[in-house]
C-alpha positions as CSV (number, residue, x, y, z in Angstrom):
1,X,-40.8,-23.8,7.6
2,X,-40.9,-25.1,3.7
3,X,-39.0,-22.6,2.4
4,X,-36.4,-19.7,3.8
5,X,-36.3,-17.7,0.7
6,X,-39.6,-15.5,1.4
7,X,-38.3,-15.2,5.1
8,X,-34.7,-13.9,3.7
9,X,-36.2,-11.5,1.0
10,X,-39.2,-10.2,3.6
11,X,-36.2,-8.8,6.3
12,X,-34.3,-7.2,3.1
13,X,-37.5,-5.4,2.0
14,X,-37.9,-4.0,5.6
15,X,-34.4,-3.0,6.0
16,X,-34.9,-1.0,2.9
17,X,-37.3,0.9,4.7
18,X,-34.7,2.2,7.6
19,X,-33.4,5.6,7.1
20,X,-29.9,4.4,8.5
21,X,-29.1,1.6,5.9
22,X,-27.3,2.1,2.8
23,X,-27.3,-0.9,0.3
24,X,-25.9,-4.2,0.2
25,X,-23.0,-4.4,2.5
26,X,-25.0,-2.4,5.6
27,X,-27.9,-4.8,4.6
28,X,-25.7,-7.3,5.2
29,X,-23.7,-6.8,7.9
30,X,-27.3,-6.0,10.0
31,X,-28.4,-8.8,9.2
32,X,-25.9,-11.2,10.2
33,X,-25.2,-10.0,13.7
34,X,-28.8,-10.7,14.2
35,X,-28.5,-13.9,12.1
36,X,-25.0,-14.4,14.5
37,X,-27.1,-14.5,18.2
38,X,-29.5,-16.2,16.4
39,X,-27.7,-18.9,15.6
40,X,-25.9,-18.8,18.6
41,X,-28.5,-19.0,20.9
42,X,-30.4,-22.3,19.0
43,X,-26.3,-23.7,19.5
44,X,-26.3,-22.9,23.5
45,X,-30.1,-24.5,23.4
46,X,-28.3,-27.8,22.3
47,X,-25.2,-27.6,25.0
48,X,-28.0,-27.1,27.5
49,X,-29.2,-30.4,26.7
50,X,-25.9,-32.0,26.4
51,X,-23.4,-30.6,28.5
52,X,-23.9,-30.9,32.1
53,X,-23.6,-27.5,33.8
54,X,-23.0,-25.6,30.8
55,X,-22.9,-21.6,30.8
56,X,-23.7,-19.0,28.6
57,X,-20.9,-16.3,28.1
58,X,-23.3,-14.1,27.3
59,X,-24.9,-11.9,30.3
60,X,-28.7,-13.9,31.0
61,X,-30.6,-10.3,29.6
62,X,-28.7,-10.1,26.5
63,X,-29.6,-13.6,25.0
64,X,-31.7,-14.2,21.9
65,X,-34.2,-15.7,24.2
66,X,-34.4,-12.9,27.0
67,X,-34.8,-9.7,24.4
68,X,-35.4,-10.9,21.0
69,X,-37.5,-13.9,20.8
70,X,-41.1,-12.7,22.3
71,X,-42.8,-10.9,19.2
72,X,-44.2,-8.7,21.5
73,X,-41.2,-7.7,23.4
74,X,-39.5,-4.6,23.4
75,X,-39.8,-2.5,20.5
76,X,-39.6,1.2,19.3
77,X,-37.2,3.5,21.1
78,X,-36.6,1.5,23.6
79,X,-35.1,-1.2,21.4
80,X,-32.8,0.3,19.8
81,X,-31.7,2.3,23.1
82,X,-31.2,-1.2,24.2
83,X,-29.3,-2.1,21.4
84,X,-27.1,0.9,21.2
85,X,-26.3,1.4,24.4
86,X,-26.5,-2.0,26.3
87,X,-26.2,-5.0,24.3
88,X,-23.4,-3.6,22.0
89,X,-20.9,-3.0,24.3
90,X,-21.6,-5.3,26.3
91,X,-20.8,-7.8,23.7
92,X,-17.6,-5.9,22.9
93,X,-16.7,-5.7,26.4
94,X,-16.3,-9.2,26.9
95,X,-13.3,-11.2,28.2
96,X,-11.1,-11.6,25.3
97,X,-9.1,-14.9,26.2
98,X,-9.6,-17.9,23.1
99,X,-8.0,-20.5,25.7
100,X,-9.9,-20.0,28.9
101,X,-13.2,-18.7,27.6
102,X,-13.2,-19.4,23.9
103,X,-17.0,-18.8,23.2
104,X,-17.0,-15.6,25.0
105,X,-14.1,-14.6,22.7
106,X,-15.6,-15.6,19.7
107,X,-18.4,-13.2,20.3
108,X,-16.1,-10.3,21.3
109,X,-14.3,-10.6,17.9
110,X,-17.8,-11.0,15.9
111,X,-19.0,-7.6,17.4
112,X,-15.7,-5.7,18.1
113,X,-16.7,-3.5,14.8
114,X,-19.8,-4.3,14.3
115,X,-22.6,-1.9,14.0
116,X,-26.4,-1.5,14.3
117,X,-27.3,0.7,11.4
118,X,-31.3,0.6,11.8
119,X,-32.5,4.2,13.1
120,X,-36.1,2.5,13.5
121,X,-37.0,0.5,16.7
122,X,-40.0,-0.6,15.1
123,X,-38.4,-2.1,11.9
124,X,-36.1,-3.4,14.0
125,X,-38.4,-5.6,15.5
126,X,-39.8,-6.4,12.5
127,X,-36.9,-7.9,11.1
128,X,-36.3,-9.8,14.7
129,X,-39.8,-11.0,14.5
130,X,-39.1,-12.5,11.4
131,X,-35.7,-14.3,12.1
132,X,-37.3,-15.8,14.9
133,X,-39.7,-18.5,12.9
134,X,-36.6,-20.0,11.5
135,X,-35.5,-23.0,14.4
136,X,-32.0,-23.7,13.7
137,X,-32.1,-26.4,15.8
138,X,-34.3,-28.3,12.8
139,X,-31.8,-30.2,10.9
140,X,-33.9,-29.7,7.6
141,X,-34.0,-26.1,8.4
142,X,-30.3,-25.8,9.1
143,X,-29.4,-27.3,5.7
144,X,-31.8,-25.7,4.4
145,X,-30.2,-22.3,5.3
146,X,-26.6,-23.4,4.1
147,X,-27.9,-23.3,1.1
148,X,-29.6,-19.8,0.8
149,X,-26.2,-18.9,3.5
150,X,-24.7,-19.4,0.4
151,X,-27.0,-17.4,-2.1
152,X,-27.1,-14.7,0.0
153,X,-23.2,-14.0,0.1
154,X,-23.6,-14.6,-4.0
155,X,-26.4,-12.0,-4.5
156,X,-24.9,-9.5,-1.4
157,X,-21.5,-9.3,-1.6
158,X,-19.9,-6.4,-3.4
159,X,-16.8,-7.9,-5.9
160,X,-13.9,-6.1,-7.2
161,X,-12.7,-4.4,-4.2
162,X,-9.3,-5.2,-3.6
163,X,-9.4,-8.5,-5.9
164,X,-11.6,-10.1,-3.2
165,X,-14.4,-12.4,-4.9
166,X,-17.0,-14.8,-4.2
167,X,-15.2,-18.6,-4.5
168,X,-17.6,-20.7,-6.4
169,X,-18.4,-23.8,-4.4
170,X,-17.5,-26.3,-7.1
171,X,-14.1,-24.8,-7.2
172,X,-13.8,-24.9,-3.4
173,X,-15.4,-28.8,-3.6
174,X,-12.6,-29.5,-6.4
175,X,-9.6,-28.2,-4.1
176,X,-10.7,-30.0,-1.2
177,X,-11.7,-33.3,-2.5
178,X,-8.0,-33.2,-4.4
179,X,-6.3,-31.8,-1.1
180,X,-7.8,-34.6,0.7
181,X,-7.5,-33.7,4.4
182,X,-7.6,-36.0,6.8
183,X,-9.1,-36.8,10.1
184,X,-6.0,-34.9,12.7
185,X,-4.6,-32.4,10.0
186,X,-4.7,-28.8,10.4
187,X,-6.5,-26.9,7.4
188,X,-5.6,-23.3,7.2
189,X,-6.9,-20.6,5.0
190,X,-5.1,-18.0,5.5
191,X,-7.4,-15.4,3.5
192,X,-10.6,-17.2,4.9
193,X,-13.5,-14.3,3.4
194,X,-16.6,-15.8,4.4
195,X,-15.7,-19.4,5.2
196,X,-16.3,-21.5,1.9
197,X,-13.1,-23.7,2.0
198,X,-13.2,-24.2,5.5
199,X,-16.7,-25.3,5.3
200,X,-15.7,-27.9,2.1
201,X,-12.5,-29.1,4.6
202,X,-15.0,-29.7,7.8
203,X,-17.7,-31.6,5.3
204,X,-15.0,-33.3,3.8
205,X,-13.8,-34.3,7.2
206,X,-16.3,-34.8,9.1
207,X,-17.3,-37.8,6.8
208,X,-13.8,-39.3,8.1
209,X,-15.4,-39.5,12.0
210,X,-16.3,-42.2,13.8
211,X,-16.6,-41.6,17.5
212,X,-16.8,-38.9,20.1
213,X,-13.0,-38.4,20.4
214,X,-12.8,-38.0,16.6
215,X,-15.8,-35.9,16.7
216,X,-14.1,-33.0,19.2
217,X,-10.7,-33.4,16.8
218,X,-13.0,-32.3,14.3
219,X,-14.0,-28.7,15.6
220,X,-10.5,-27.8,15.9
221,X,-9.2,-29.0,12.8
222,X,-9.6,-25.7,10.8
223,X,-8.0,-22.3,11.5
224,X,-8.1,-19.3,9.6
225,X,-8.0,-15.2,9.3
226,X,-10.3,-12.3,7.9
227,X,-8.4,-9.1,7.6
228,X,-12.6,-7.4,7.4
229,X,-14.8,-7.6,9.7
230,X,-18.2,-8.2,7.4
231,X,-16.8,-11.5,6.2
232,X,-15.1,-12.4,9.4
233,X,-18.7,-11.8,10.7
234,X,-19.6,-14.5,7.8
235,X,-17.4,-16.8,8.3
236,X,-17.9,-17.4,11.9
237,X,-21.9,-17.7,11.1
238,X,-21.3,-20.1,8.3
239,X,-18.9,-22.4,10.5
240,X,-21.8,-22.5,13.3
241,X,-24.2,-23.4,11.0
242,X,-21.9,-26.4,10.1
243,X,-21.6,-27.7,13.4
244,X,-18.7,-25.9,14.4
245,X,-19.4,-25.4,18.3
246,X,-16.4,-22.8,19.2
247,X,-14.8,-21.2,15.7
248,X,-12.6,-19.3,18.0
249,X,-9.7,-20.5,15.3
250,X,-11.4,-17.6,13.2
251,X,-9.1,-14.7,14.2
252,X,-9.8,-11.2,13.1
253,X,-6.8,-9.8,11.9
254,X,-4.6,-9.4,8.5
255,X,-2.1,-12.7,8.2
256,X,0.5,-10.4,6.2
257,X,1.1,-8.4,9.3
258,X,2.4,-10.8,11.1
259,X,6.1,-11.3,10.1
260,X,7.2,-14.8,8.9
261,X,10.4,-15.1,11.8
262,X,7.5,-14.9,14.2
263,X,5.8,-18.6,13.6
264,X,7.4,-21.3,15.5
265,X,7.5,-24.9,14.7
266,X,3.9,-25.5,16.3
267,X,2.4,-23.3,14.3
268,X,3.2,-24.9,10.9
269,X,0.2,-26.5,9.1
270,X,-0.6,-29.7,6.8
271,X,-2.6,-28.1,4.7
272,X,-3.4,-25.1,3.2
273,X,-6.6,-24.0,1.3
274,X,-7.1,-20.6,-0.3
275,X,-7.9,-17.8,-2.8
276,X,-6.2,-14.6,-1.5
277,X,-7.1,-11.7,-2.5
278,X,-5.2,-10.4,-5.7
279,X,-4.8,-7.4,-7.4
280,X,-4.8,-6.1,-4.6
281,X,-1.2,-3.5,-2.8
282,X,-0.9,-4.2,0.7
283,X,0.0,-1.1,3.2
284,X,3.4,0.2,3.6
285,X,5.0,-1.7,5.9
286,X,3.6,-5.0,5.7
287,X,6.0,-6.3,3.0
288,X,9.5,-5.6,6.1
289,X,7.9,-8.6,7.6
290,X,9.4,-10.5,4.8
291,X,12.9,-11.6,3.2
292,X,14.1,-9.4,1.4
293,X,14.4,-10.8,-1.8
294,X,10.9,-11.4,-2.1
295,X,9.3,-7.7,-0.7
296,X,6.2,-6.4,-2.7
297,X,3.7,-4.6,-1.7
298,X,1.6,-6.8,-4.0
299,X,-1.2,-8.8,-2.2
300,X,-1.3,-12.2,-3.6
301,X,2.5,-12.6,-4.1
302,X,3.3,-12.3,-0.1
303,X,0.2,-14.6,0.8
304,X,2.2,-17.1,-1.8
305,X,5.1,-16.4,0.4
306,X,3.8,-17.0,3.3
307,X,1.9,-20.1,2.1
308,X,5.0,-21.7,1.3
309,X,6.3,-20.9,4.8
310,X,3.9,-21.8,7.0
311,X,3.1,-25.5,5.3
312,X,4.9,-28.2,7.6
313,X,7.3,-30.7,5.7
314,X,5.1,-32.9,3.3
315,X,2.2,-30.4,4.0
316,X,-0.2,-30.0,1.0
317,X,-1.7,-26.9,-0.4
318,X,-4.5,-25.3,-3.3
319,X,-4.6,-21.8,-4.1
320,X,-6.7,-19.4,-6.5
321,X,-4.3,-17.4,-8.3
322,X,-4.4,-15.2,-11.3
323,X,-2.8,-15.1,-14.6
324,X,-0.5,-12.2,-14.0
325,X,1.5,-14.2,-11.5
326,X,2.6,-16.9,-13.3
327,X,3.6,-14.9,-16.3
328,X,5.3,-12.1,-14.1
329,X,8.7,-11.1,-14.0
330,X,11.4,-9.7,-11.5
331,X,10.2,-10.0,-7.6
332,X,7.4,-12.4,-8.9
333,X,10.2,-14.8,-10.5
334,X,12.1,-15.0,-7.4
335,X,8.9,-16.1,-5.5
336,X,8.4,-18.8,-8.3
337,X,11.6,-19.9,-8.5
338,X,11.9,-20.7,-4.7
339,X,8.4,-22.0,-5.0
340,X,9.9,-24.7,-7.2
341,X,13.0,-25.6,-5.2
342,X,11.0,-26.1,-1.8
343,X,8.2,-27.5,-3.4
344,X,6.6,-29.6,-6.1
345,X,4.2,-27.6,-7.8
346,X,2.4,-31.0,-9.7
347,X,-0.5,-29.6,-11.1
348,X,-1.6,-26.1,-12.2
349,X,-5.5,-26.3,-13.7
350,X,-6.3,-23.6,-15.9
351,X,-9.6,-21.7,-15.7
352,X,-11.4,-20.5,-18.4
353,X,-12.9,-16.7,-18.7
354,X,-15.7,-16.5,-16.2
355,X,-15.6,-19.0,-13.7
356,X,-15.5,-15.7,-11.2
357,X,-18.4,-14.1,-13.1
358,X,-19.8,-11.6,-12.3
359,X,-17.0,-10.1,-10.2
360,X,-14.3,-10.3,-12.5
361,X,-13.2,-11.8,-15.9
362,X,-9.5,-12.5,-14.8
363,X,-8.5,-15.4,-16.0
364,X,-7.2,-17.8,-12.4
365,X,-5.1,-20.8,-12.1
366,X,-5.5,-23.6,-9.4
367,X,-1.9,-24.8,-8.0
368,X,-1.1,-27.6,-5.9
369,X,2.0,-28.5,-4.4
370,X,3.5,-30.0,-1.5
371,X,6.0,-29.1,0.5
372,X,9.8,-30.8,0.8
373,X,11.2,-31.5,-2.1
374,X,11.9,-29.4,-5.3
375,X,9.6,-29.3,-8.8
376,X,10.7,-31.8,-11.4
377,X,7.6,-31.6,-13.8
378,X,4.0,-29.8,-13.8
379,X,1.2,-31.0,-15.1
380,X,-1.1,-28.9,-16.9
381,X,-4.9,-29.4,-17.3
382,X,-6.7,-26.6,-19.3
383,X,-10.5,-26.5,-17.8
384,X,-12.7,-27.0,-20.7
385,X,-16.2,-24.9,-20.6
386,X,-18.9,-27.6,-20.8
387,X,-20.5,-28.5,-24.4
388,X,-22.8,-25.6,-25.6
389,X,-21.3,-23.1,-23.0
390,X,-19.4,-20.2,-23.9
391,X,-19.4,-18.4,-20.8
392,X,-19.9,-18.7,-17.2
393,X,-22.4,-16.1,-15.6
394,X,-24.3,-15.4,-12.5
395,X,-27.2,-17.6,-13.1
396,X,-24.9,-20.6,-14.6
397,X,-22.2,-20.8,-13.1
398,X,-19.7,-23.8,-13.0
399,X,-20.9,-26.8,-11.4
400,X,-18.6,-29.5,-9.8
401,X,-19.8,-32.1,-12.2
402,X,-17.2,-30.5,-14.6
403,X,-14.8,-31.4,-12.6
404,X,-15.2,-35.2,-13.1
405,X,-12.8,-35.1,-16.1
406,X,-9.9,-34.0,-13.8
407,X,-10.4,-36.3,-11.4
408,X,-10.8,-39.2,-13.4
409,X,-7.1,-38.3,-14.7
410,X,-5.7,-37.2,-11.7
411,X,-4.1,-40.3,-10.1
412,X,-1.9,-40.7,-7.0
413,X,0.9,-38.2,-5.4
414,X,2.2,-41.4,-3.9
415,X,3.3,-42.8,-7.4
416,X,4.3,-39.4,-8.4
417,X,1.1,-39.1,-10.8
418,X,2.4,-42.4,-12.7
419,X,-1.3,-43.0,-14.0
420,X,-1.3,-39.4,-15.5
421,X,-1.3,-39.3,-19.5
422,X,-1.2,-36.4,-21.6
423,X,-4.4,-35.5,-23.6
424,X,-6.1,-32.6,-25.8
425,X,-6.5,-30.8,-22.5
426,X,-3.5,-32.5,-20.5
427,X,0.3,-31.8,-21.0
428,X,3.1,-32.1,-18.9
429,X,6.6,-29.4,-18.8
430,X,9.8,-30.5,-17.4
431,X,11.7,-28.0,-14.9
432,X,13.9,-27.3,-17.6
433,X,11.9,-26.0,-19.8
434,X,10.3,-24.1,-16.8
435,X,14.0,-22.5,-16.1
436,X,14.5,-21.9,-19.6
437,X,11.5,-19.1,-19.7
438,X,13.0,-17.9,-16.1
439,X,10.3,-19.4,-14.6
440,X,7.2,-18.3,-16.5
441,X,4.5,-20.8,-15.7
442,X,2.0,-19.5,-18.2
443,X,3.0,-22.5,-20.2
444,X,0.7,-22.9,-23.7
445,X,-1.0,-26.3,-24.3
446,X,0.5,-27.8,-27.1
447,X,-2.2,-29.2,-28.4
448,X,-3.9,-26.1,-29.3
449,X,-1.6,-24.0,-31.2
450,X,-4.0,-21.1,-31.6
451,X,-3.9,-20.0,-27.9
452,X,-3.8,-17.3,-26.0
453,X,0.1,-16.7,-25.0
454,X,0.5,-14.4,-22.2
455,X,4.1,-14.0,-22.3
456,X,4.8,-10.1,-21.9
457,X,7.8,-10.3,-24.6
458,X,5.5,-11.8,-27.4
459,X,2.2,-10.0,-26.7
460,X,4.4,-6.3,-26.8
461,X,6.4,-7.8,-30.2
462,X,2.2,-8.3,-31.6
463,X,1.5,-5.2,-30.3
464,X,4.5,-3.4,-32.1
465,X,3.7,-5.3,-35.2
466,X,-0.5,-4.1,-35.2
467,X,0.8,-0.3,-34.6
468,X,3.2,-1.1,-37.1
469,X,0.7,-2.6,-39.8
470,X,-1.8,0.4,-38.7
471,X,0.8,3.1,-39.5
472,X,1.1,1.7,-43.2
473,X,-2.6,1.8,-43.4
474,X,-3.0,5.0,-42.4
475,X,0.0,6.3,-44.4
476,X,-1.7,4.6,-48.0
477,X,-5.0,5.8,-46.6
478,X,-3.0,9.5,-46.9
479,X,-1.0,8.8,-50.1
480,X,-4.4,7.9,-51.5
481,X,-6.6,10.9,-50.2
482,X,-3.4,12.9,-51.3
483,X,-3.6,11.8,-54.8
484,X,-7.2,12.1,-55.2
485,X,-7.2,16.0,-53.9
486,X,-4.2,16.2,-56.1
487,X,-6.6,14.7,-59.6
488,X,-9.2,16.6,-58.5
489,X,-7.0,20.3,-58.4
């Protein structure tokens, strides 16, 4: 098939049609489970060929091939009985043990909360009927529906629901290609949404292998967690349709729940890639699973906490955060400030407005640091918009080309960054100066002295001084209305 986008938009128009779906994220979701078997079943086509002896997890009548894939198969009433009430929970039903059965698992945990929404058999099968021309086992196909993968989560997910957006993929690219994980590390995102930066770690990876052994290494080299079930449902799509045979490493779960005394040695990891969800309050509760001088209830503060616990010695990490962390104060300068002894936060690249458009206009920070010995300096790079752009939007939004400036000047960890030098958009701030603002990391570039400053103190002294300014107005505009009503008497 030339081209996927008809195919896509086609199965939207005729879930529009069902009585039982209700916009985007039901859309969605219906969708995917189908896309999910789907996908699933083209995978088990290929292990058939492959893999002597191999065997489906899934019950014989309840693969794509046995119900779905005949256009004129079961339809109607029937269907959607046999959805309901057979293939559901019998997918939920089965054995739940990621070591001895991981596939099986993985398709328990993609359908534990997942729901069939159509009310109409008919347009049901419609939208099977159409899912069916696409062969994922087409390597020009399958790329081809990375790419529109990736459109639909831009066009269909909803944004500004508990600070979770859509990563661009040339800020994902960016983190990766400076993280730089290699063949035998473990990349974790705790926060995973839908999958992009563990999809930039196994293409970044995967150009490292060179044989068979390096190639099974491979599909277990990333890990992550989805608190929702949608883009857990995503995620584990989007890694199959990378080549990921079993993304069993995919749990379904929220990683603040956990409490940090629980992981062990084993479970520490080399690298850490991420944009957790912020603005967001976490449930009562969550916050007793950490130290106590760092408890908030505030959602991207603890998954900073727990980044910085669960990185091994000399593990690496890249994280999405907002501007409000780095200028705030009291539980968030604690955080910092231990942040900076256990680790050297080297570089913090500043965003520009938009970057996240159109879900938000918060302005976000990438940090990187690595774990085991304290912060002496941090290099700032202030992200320049690129020449006759004044905004990022849906339809233009960054592109990974920008990033060439950054990486031209980035240099070598190994060297501590000797190669670095300070430019229009570069500038470097000793720990001292760091301490000296207790710990505010919403450092100004020098070099541009009109600047937005973020620092709370100065932004309320301007705000005191504008009120200030517009009482005397409004106290001449007075005097003056005073004095004329006064001529005119």
């Amino acid at each position: 098939m030339s081209n996927l986008t008809p195919v896509i938009k086609s199965i939207q128009d005729v879930m529009r049609q069902d009585a039982g779906i209700n916009g985007d994220a039901q859309r969605i979701e219906q969708m995917v489970w189908l896309l999910f078997l789907k996908v699933f079943d083209a995978q088990e086509e290929e292990l058939e060929l492959t893999r002597e002896g191999y065997k489906s997890p899934i019950p014989e009548h309840l693969r794509w091939r046995n119900w779905a894939a005949n256009p004129e198969g079961i339809t109607g009433d029937p269907l959607l009985e046999f959805v309901n009430n057979t293939l559901f929970p019998k997918l939920k039903g089965l054995p739940a043990d990621p070591v001895r059965n991981p596939r099986a698992w993985v398709v328990r945990s993609v359908f534990e909360d997942a729901n069939n929404f159509m009310k109409s058999g008919q347009l049901l099968r419609q939208v099977i009927n159409k899912l069916s021309v696409i062969d994922f086992n087409r390597q020009a196909e399958r790329h081809q529906f990375n790419d529109l993968y990736e459109k639909i989560l831009r066009d269909l997910q909803s944004a500004g629901n508990a600070g979770e957006f859509y990563t661009p993929r040339a800020v994902t690219q960016f983190m990766v290609d400076m993280v730089n994980p290699q063949l035998g590390e473990k990349v974790f995102d705790p926060a995973t949404g839908t999958g992009g930066f563990l999809v930039c770690a196994i293409e970044h990876l995967r150009r490292q292998v060179r044989n068979t052994e390096q190639q099974a290494l491979l599909q277990t080299s990333v890990a992550g967690v989805e608190k929702k079930q949608l883009p857990h449902m995503l995620c584990v799509t989007n890694l199959m349709l990378h080549g990921v045979e079993v993304p069993s490493l995919i749990a379904h779960g929220n990683t603040l729940a956990r409490p940090l005394r629980d992981y062990t040695p084993a479970e520490r990891v080399d690298v850490v890639l991420t944009n957790p969800p912020f603005g967001g309050i976490e449930e009562p509760g969550i916050e007793a699973g950490f130290p106590a001088d760092v408890r908030t209830k505030e959602t991207a503060d603890l998954f900073l906490v727990l980044i910085k616990h669960i990185l091994k010695q000399h593990g690496r990490a890249a994280l999405v955060l907002p501007d409000g962390t780095l200028f705030g104060e009291g539980v968030k300068t604690r955080i910092k400030q231990q942040l900076l002894d256990e680790c050297n936060l080297h570089t913090i690249v500043r965003l520009p407005n938009g970057v996240f458009a159109p879900y938000t206009g918060i302005k976000t920070n990438l940090l990187f640091f690595t774990k085991g010995r304290p912060t002496e300096a941090i290099w700032y790079y202030e992200h320049p918009y690129p020449p006759g752009v004044k905004n990022y939007n849906k339809t233009k939004p960054i592109r990974i080309e920008e990033f060439d400036a950054e990486k031209a000047w980035w240099g070598s960890e190994a060297d501590g960054f000797a190669a670095r030098v300070g430019n229009e958009r570069a500038w470097k701030v000793d720990i001292a100066a760091i301490k000296a603002t207790n710990y505010n990391l919403d450092q100004k570039n020098p070099h541009a002295p009109d600047a937005v400053n973020h620092d709370p103190d100065q932004l309320l002294a301007e705000y005191a001084k504008l009120q200030h300014e517009a009482q005397a107005l409004r106290d001449q505009l007075k005097a003056m209305l005073a004095e004329s009503l006064g001529a005119r008497a």
